[in-house]
C-alpha angles and dihedrals in degrees: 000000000000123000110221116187116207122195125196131223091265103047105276112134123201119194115194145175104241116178126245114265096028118105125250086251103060091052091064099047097045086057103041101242110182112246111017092085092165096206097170081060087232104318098126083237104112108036090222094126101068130144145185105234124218106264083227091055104038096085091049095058123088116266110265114256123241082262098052088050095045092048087048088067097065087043123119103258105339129201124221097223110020105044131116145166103230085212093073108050119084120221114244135164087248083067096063104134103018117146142181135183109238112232124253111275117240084225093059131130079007120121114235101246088188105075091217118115103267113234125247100350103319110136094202143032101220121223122272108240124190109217104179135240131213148222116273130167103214119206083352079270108090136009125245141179113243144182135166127252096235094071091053100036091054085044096059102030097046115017087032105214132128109273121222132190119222122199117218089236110130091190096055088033116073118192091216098045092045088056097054095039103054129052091200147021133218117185117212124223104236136176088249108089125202109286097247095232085084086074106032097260120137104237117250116178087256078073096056154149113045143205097187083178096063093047092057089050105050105027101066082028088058091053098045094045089055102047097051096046111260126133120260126183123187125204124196098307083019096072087037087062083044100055091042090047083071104039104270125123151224147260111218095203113012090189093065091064108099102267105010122116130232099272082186117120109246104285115258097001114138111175099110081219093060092042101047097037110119125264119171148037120247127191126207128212113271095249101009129131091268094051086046095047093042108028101228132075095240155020141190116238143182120256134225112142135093107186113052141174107301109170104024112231132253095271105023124110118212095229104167128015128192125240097271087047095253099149110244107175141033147178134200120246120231085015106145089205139045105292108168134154132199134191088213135069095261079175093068096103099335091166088071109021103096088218102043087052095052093048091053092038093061096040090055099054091048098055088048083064095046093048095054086043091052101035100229 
């Protein structure tokens, strides 16, 4: 029978016996080898099964398929070279010997806040985290949910929790279900803007358009989330929902108001470098939540919204205003979590912004919190 060694990330090797015909995967997986946990169970649909191949051995194996390369992009630090799904790799005699080092786990050198027994070598279940869709009329034929791959992305990579998308569907969306199913919220910034019945407001067309769905789904979840401790963090629309969620209102064109600037991004641009550059200046609270998170009482960010907070909520503390004093962050008072809110998009290159990784940083660990005092 082959013998197939397996090291992990920190040095352990594991040589086993793994039959012919089965994949080096399940191998792994048969024998509980830390850090290939195989989620997807061998559909080349996860990439979590990822492995560094021998030098020596890369050039035995069979190529990798159009599949295999498409699912590497989504693997935790690939290698160009070196890198292979497991999955998709079968067992033979001529593979006695083979071995591969396992990649570092995204869970790793990180404590299990569950108190559940982790699968296959995680050492963690990471917090589920909603991050909304919205409303989009694709083609002008049928209607779709959409959300852009930034907010998730900056929610698993640097918050590293477990994105999920939630459609603003309140007939598929239950407030009650949402609650006990995330340990965290993120709320997208989306064309749609807050149907301005929520504040009182009769509707023009400055106030469209509209994803009355949407509405019905994060309000009242914005609420609830709060209130039972659990981090929110609302981005552009997001603090507008926010700020809605607690009975304050909106501005439909904030540029229209005397002495204040266009927020809007540049009009038919469409380079992602040119929208999201950063424009103005924005100054936090002396003392606030900002000034506490980021260690400094103000930023510059970038600017691509036209409508903005106007009457602050019940609850809602003005923490950072721009240049012009259109408010651009906020926090809850009373809330027991992290529950921020920012007029700019805090997800555009969070990895490498100081003050968008600070901001997911903060919200994941917060959600990780959330998520050992809950249970989930």
């Amino acid at each position: 029978m082959p013998k197939i060694t397996y090291i992990e990330h920190n040095g352990t090797a594991h040589t086993v016996d793994v039959p012919e015909g089965l994949t080096v995967m399940e191998g792994a997986v048969n024998n509980n080898i830390p850090g290939i946990d195989a989620d997807c169970g061998g559909a080349c649909a996860c990439s979590t099964c990822h492995v560094y191949v021998d030098p020596d051995w890369v050039a035995k194996l069979p190529e990798r398929d159009d599949m295999e390369t498409d699912m590497l992009d989504f693997a935790y630090e690939p290698d160009a070279e070196r890198s292979r799904l497991t999955c998709q790799i079968k067992v033979t005699a001529d593979l006695t010997g083979w071995w591969s080092r396992c990649r570092r786990s995204r869970f790793e050198g990180k404590p299990d806040h569950s108190g559940r027994s982790a699968p296959r070598g995680r050492e963690m279940t990471r917090p589920v985290v909603g991050v909304t869709a919205f409303l989009h009329r694709v083609d002008g034929s049928f209607d779709a949910q959409i959300c852009g791959n930034r907010t998730p992305e900056a929610v698993g990579e640097v918050a590293d929790c477990l994105p999920l998308i939630l459609p603003g569907q309140p007939t598929t969306s239950e407030t009650g279900e949402l609650l006990e199913l995330l340990d965290g919220l993120v709320l997208t910034g989306a064309r749609p803007n807050v149907h301005p019945e929520y504040y009182g407001v009769t509707e023009t067309e400055a106030h469209g358009p509209f994803d009355r769905g949407r509405d019905r789904v994060t309000l009242p979840l914005v609420r609830a989330m709060i209130d039972a401790g659990k981090p929110v963090f609302g981005i552009c629309r997001g603090i507008q929902e926010m700020n809605v969620a607690f009975g304050g209102t909106l501005h439909p064109e904030i540029r229209d108001e005397p002495g204040r600037m266009n927020h809007r991004m540049p009009k038919g641009e469409t380079d992602p470098e040119i929208i999201f550059r950063k424009r103005h200046l924005v100054s936090f609270r002396d003392g606030g939540a900002f000034h506490a998170l980021i260690g400094d009482t103000c930023t510059v960010t970038n600017s691509l919204h036209g409508q903005a907070v106007w009457q602050p909520g019940s609850r809602v503390i003005v923490e950072g205003r721009a240049e012009d004093d259109t408010i651009e962050a906020i926090s809850i008072a009373d809330a027991r979590s992290f529950a921020l809110g920012v007029q700019w998009h805090a997800e555009f290159e969070a990895a490498a912004d100081p003050v968008g990784q600070a901001l997911f940083t903060a919200f994941g660990d917060a959600a990780r919190k959330a998520k050992a005092n809950h249970g989930n």
